[in-house]
C-alpha positions in Angstrom: -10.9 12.6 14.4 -9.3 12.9 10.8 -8.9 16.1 10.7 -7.1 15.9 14.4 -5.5 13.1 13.6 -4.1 14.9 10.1 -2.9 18.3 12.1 -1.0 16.1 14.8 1.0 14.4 12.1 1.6 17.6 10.1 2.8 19.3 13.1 5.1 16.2 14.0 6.3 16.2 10.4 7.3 20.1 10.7 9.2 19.2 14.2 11.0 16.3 12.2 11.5 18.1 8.9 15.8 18.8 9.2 15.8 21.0 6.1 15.4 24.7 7.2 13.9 26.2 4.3 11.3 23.1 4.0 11.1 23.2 8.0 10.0 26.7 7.3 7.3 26.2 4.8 5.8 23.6 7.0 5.5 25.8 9.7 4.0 28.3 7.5 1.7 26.0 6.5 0.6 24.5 10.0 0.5 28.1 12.2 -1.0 31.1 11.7 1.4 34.2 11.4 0.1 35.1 15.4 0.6 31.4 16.7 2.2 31.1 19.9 3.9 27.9 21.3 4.9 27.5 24.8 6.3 24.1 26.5 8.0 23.5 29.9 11.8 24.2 28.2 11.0 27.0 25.7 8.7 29.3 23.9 8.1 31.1 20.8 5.3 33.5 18.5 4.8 33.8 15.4 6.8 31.7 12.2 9.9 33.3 12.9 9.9 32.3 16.9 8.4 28.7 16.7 10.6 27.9 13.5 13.7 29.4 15.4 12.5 26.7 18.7 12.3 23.3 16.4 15.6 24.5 15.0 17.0 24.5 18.5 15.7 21.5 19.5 16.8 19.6 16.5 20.5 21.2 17.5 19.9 19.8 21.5 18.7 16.7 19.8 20.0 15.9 16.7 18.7 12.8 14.6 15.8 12.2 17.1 12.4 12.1 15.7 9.3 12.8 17.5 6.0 10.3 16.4 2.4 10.8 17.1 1.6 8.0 19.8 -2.1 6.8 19.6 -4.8 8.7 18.4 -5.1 12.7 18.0 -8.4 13.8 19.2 -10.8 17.1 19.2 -13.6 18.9 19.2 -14.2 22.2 18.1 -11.6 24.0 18.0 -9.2 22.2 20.3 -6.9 19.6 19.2 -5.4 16.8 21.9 -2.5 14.2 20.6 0.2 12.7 22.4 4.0 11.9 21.1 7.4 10.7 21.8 10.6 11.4 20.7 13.3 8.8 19.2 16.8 8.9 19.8 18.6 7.3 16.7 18.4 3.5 16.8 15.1 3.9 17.8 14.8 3.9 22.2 12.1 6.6 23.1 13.8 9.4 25.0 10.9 12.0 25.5 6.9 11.1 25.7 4.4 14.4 26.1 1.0 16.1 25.4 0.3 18.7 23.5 -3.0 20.5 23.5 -3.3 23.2 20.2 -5.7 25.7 19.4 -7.4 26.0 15.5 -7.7 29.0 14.2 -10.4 30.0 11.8 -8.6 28.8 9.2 -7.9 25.5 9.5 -4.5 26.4 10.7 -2.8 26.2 14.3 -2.8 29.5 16.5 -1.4 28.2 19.6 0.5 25.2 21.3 0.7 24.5 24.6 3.0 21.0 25.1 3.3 19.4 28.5 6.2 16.5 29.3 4.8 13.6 30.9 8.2 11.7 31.0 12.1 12.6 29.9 15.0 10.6 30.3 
């Protein structure tokens, strides 16, 4: 659970991370170089790709910030956590699940996110 729990925030932390070159350290961190992310609105591989889809969606949504909501969990190597996303001032705009794949080392090789509600 703490190691779930610890990726979840990570990966929140690289969605909420507004400077590019730290965004992209973060993501370099978090993914593997062959990760592949895929969500009802967009999609992306590799650093380049899923960097290039936060940065977008921090453009479509700027200021908002996305928190882990309850408790990451997993087993093996599959990682489950829910999250919503903030408009500034604080009223939740967004809520989904993501469901992520670990790769043998330690790091995330795919992302699959699901909406369960947008405003």
């Amino acid at each position: 659970m703490d190691r779930a729990d610890s990726l979840a925030r990570q990966y929140l932390a690289a969605w909420n991370e507004r400077n590019a070159s730290e965004r992209r350290a973060l993501v370099a961190r978090l993914f593997t170089l062959e990760a592949r992310y895929l969500d009802p609105l967009m999609a992306g591989a590799g650093h380049d790709g899923i960097d290039a889809l936060i940065g977008a969606a921090q453009q479509h949504f700027p200021g908002h910030r996305f928190e882990l909501a309850g408790q990451a969990d997993g087993h093996h190597d599959v990682l489950r956590f829910s999250w919503t996303l903030h408009a500034p001032g604080g009223a939740a705009v967004a809520r989904g699940t993501d469901v992520a794949t670990v790769g043998g080392d330690g790091r995330l090789s795919s992302v699959t996110g699901f909406l369960d509600h947008a405003a």
